[in-house]
C-alpha positions in Angstrom: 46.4 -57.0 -16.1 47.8 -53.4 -16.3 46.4 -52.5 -19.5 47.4 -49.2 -21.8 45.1 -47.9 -23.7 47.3 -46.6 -27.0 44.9 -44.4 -29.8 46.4 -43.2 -32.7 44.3 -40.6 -34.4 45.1 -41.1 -38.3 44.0 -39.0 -40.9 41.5 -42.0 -42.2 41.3 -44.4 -38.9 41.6 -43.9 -35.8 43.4 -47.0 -34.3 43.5 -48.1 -30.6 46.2 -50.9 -29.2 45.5 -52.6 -26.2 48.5 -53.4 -24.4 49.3 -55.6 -21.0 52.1 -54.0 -19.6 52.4 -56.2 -16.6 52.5 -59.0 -19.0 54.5 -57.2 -21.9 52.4 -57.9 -24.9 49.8 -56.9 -27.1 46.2 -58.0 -26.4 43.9 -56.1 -28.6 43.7 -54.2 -31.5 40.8 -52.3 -33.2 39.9 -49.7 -35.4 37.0 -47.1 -36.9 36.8 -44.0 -39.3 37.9 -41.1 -37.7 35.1 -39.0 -37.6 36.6 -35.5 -37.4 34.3 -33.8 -39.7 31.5 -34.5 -37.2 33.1 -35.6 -33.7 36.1 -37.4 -33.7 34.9 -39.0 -30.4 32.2 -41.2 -32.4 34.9 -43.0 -34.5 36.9 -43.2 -31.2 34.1 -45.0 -28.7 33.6 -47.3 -31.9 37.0 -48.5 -32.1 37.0 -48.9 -27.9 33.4 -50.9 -28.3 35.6 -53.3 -30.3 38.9 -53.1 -28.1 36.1 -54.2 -25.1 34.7 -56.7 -26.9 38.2 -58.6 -27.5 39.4 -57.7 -23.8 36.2 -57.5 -21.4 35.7 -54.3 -20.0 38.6 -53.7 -18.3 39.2 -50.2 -16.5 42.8 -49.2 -18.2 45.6 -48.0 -16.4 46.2 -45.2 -18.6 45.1 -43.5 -21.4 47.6 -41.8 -24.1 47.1 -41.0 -28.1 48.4 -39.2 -31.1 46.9 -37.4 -33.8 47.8 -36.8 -37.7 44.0 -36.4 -37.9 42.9 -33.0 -39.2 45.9 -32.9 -41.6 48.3 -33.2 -38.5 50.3 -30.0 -37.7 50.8 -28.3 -40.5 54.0 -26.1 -41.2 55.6 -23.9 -43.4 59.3 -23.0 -42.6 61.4 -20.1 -43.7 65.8 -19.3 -43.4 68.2 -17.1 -45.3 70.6 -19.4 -47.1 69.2 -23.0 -48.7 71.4 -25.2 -47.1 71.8 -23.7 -43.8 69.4 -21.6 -42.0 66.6 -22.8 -44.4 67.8 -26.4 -43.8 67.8 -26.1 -39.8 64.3 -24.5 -39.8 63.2 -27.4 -41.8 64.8 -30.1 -39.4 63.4 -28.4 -36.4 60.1 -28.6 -37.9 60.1 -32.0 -38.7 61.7 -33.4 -35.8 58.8 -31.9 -34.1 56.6 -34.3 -35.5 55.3 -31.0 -38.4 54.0 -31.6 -41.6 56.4 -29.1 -43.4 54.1 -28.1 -46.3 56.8 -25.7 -47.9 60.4 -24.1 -46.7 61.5 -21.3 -48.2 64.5 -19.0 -48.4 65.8 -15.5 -48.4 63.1 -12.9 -48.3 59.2 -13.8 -49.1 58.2 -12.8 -52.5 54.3 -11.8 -53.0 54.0 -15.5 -54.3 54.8 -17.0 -51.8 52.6 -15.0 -49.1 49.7 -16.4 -51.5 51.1 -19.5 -51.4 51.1 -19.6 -47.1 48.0 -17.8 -47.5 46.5 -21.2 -49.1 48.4 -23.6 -46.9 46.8 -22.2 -44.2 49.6 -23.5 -41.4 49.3 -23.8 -37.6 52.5 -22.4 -37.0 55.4 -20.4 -39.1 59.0 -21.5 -38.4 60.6 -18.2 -39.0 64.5 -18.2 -38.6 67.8 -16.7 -40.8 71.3 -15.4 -39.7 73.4 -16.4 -37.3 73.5 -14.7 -33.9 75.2 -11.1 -34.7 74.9 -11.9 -38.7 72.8 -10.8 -41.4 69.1 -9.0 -39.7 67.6 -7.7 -42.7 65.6 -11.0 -44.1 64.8 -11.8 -40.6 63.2 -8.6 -39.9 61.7 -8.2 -43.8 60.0 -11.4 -44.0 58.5 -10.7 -40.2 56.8 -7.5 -42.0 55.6 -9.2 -44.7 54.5 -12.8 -42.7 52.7 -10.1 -40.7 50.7 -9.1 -43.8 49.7 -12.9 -44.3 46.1 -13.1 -43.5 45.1 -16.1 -41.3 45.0 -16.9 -37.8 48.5 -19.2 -37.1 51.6 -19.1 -34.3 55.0 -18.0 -35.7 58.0 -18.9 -34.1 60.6 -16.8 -34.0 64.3 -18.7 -34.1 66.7 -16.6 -35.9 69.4 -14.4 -35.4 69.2 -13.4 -31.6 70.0 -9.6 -32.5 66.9 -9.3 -34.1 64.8 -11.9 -32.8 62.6 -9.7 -30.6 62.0 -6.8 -32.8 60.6 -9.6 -35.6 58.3 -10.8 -32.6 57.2 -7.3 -32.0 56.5 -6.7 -35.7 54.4 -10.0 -35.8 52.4 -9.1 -32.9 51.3 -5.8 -34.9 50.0 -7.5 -37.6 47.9 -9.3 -35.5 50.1 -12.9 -35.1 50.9 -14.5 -32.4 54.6 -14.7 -31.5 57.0 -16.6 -29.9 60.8 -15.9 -29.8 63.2 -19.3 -28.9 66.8 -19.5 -29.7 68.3 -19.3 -32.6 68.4 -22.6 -34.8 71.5 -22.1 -36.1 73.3 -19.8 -33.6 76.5 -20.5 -35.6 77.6 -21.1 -39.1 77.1 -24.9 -39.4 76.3 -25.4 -35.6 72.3 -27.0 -35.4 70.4 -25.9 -32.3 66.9 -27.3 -32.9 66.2 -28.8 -29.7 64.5 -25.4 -28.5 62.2 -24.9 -31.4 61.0 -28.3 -31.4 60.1 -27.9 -27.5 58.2 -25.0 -28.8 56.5 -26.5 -31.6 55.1 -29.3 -29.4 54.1 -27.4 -26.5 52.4 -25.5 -28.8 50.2 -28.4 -30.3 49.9 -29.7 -27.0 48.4 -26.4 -25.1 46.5 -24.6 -28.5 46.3 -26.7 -31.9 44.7 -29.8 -30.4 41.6 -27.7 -29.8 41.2 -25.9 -33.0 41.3 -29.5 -34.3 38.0 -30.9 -32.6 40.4 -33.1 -30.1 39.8 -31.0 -27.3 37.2 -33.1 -25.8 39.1 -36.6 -25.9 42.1 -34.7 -24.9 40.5 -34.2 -21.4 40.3 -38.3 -21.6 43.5 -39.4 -22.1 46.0 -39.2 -19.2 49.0 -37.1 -20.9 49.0 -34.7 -23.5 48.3 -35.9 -27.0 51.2 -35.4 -29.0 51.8 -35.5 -33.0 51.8 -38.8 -34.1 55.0 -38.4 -36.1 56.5 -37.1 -32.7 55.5 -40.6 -31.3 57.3 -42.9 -33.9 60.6 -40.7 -33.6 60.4 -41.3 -29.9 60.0 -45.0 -30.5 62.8 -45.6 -33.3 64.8 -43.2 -30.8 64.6 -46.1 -28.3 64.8 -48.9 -30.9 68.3 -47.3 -31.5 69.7 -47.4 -28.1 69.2 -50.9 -28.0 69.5 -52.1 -31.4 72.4 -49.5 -33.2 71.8 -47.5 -36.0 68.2 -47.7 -38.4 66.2 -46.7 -40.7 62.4 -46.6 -40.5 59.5 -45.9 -42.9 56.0 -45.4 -42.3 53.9 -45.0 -45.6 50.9 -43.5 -45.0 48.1 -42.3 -47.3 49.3 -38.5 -47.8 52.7 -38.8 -46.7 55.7 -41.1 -46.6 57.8 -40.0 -43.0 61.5 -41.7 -42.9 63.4 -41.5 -39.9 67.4 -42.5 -39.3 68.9 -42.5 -36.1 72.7 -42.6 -37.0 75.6 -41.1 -37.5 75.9 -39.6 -40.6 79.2 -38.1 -40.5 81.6 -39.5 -43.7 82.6 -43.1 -43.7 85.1 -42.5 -46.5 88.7 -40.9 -45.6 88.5 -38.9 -48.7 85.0 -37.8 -48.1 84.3 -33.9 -46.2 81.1 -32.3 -45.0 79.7 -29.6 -47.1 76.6 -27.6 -45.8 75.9 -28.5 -42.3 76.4 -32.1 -40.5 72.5 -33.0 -39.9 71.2 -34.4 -36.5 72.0 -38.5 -35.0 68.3 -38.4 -35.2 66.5 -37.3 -38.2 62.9 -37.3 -39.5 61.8 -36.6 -43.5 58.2 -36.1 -44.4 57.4 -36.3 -47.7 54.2 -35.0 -48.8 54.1 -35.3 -52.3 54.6 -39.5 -51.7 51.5 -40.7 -50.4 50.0 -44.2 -50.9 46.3 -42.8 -51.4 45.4 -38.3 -50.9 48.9 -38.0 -52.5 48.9 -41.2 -54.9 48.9 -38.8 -58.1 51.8 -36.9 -57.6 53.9 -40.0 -56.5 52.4 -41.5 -60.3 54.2 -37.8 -61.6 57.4 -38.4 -59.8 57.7 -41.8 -61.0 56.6 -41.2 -64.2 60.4 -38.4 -64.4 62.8 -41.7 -63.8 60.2 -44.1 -65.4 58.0 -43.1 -67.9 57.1 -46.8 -68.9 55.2 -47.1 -66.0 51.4 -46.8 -66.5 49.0 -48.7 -68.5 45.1 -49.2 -68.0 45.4 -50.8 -65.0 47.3 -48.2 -63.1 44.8 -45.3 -64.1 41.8 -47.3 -62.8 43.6 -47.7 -59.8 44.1 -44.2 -58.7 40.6 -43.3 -59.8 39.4 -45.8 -57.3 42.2 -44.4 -54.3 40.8 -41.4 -55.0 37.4 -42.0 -54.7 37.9 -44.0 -51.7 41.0 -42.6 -49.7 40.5 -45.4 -47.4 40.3 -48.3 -49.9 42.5 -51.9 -49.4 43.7 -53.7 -52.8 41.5 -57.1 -51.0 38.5 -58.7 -52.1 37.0 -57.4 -55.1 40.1 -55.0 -55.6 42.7 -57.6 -54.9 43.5 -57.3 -58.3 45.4 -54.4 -58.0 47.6 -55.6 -55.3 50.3 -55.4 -57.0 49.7 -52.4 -58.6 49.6 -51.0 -54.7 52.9 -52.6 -54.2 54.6 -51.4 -57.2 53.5 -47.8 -56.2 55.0 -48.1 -52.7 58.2 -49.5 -54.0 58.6 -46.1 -55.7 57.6 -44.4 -52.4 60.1 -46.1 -50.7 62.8 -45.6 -53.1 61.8 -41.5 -53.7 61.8 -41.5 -50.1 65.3 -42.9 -49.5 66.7 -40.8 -52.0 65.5 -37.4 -50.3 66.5 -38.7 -47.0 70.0 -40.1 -47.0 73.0 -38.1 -48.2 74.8 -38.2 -51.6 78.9 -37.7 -52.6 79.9 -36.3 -55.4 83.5 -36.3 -57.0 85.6 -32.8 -56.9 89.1 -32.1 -57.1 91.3 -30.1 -54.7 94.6 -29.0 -54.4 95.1 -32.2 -52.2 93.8 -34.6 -55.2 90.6 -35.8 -55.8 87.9 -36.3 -52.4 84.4 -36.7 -52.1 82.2 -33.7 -51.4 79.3 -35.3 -49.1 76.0 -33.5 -48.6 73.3 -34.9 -45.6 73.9 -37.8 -43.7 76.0 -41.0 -45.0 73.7 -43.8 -43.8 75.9 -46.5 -45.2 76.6 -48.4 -42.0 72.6 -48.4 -41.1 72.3 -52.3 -39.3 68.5 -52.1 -39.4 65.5 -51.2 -41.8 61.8 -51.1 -40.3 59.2 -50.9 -42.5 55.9 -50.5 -41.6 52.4 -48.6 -43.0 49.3 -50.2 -44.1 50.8 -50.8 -48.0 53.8 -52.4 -46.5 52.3 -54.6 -43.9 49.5 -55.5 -45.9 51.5 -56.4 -49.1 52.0 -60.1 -50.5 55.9 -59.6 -50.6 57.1 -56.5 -48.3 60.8 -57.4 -48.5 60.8 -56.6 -52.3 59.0 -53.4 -51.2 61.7 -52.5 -48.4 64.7 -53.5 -50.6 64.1 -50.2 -52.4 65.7 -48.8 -48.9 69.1 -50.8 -49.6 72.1 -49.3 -52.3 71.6 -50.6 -55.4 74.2 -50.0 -58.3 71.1 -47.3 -59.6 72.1 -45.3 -56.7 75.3 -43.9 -57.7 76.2 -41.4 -55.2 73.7 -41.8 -52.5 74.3 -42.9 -49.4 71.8 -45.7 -48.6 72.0 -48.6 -46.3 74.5 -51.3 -47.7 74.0 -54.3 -46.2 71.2 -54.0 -43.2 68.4 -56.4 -41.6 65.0 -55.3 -43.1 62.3 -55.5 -40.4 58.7 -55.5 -40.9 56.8 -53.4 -38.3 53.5 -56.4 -38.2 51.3 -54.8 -35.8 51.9 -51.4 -37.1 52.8 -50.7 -33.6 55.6 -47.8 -33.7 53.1 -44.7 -32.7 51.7 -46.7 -29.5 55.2 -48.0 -28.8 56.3 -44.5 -29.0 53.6 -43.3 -26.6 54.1 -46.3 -24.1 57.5 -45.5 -23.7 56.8 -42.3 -22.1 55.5 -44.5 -19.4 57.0 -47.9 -19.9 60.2 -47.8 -22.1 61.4 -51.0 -21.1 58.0 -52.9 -21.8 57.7 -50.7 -25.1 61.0 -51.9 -26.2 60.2 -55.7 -25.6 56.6 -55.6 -27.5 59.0 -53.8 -30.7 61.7 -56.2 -30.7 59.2 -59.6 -30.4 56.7 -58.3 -32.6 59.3 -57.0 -35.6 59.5 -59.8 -38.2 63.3 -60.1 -40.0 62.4 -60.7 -44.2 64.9 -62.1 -46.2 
């Protein structure tokens, strides 16, 4: 057997998959607390002692992990205009594999310094103006980001005519800059590939050591890399193969959605307005959580539903937040569907941020369709997977919050695509074996994905 060794290290567990690459399959699965308040290497040789004990002790050909552990890597993000610069910095981020904790726009306010202040971020996305544009917020909110107390990297991908000066302003307040290119070097022209190299060598060479992974960094055999980095790589390769999708992971802070499509309009009476967004495309939301962030998804739904609530639902997220890490099985298994009413609302908050909307306006040339983000319309596939959604009794009436219903007027969702369930929770090690085996890692997706009807 040539067996991969495939740890993601999750905010709650820290999960290994065992996989025989010669033979193309999955032979072992295990998991344990991550222990990152104490070592994050004891929760780690627990969840190998259990990997061993289902495969023998078998020396593994390589080693390679993730890590949202820690509260992943944290961003904030900052641009001049909204819907452009503010909007690329943002996409940058996230396609990184980032936690984007807040974006802002034009120049910083003494509010929001206290509010970056209290994120406490590993690195500052700091961009606005195109190249030759606009150099004043660039260079106002360097002075003031170099007032922000706190020990974090700030990348500098703004308006090349400034860009250096901002770094040099940085550096004397004591941060710790890095100047890339610009990531929007044009009006409406995206250039985030540069920044999101940056962001992840960054992680790779400085933030996993300031989050305790420093020692089972030096175990693995490649770098460890975000694990939101490693599920865009895999539905990256799901894509080639399979056409355009959708995936969404629901995790306990966070609900990530990824599309890898062409959003461009399907309509003939349909035009762009902001800037066309990426094939590939990641969303994090942080305020849609299945367990750290179950209240505030209770207050969003609560806006389009105020109906739903009732004794049951507040005894529910008192328990998920007294236990972060707690299953609706066993002695809870009552509030099963309690859990998957709450992440049919995750998904369908979710899917609204993500995917694009039209509105009606009339121009000289009669009435058209002004589209904003991506029209995902012609999406073939939907993955689901996350612990809520695997583990749930019906996940197809979860997912089917994904698909266009006649409540989404406007918004470009999925019309008529497959729904997949993600079984073995496997994207994150599929995303890290296809750094090594992309062929294999595609195979393992593709037979272990279950089509619901």
């Amino acid at each position: 057997m040539e067996i991969y060794l495939l740890t993601d290290f999750g905010s709650t567990y820290t999960k290994v998959m065992a996989v025989d690459a010669s033979a193309g399959k999955i032979v072992g699965f295990a998991k344990a607390f991550t222990t990152i308040s104490d070592d994050i290497a004891f929760g780690y040789e627990a969840a190998l002692g259990e990997i061993f004990a289902q495969i023998g002790q078998i020396k593994p050909a390589f080693n390679l992990a993730c890590s949202s552990a820690a509260g992943g890597l944290k961003m904030v993000s900052s641009g001049l205009v909204p819907d452009l610069t503010a909007k690329a910095s943002r996409l940058a981020a996230t396609s990184a594999g980032a936690k984007v904790m807040k974006t802002y726009s034009y120049e910083l306010t003494a509010q929001e310094m206290q509010e970056i202040e209290a994120i406490n971020p590993d690195i500052m996305l700091l961009s606005g103006g195109i190249d030759g544009g606009n150099k004043k917020v660039l260079l106002q909110n360097a002075e003031t980001i170099a007032k922000i107390s706190g020990e974090f990297f700030v990348i500098v991908a703004g308006n090349r005519s400034a860009a250096q000066e901002a770094a040099e302003i940085l550096e004397g307040g004591g941060k710790r800059a890095i100047v890339c290119e610009n990531v929007m070097p044009a009006f409406g022209k995206l250039n985030i590939r540069p920044a999101k190299n940056t962001i992840r060598d960054l992680f790779i060479k400085n933030i996993i050591t300031a989050k305790g992974l420093g020692g089972v960094a030096a175990r693995m055999d490649m770098e460890i890399i975000p694990t939101p980095l490693a599920v865009f790589e895999a539905c990256e390769l799901l894509a080639r193969d399979l056409g355009a999708l959708m995936a969404y992971d629901l995790g306990g802070a966070t609900s990530d959605v990824y599309s890898m499509a062409d959003g461009t309009p399907k309509s003939a009476n349909a035009f762009i307005s902001g800037i066309i967004e990426p094939f590939a495309k990641r969303t994090v939301e942080g305020d849609v959580g299945m367990r750290y962030s179950l209240n505030a998804l209770y207050d969003l739904i609560l806006e389009d539903e105020p109906e739903f609530g009732g004794a049951e639902v507040a005894a529910w997220l008192e328990i998920c937040k007294n236990d972060p890490g707690i299953m609706p099985h066993g002695e809870y298994a009552e509030f099963a569907a309690i859990d998957a009413a709450f992440a049919a609302q995750a998904i369908r908050i979710s899917a609204k941020r993500h995917c694009g909307h039209v509105e009606q306006v009339f121009t000289p040339q009669g009435e058209m369709l002004s589209q904003e983000g991506k029209d995902l319309t012609r999406v073939e596939y939907i993955i689901g997977s996350g612990g809520a959604v695997i583990n749930a009794a019906e996940p197809a009436a979860i997912l089917k919050e994904a698909v266009y219903a006649p409540r989404d007027l406007g918004a470009l969702k999925p019309l008529k695509p497959k729904i997949l369930l993600d079984k073995e929770n496997a994207l994150a090690a599929m995303g890290l074996l296809s750094r090594r085996k992309p062929n294999v890692a595609l195979k393992i997706m593709k037979g272990s994905f279950v089509e619901l009807r």
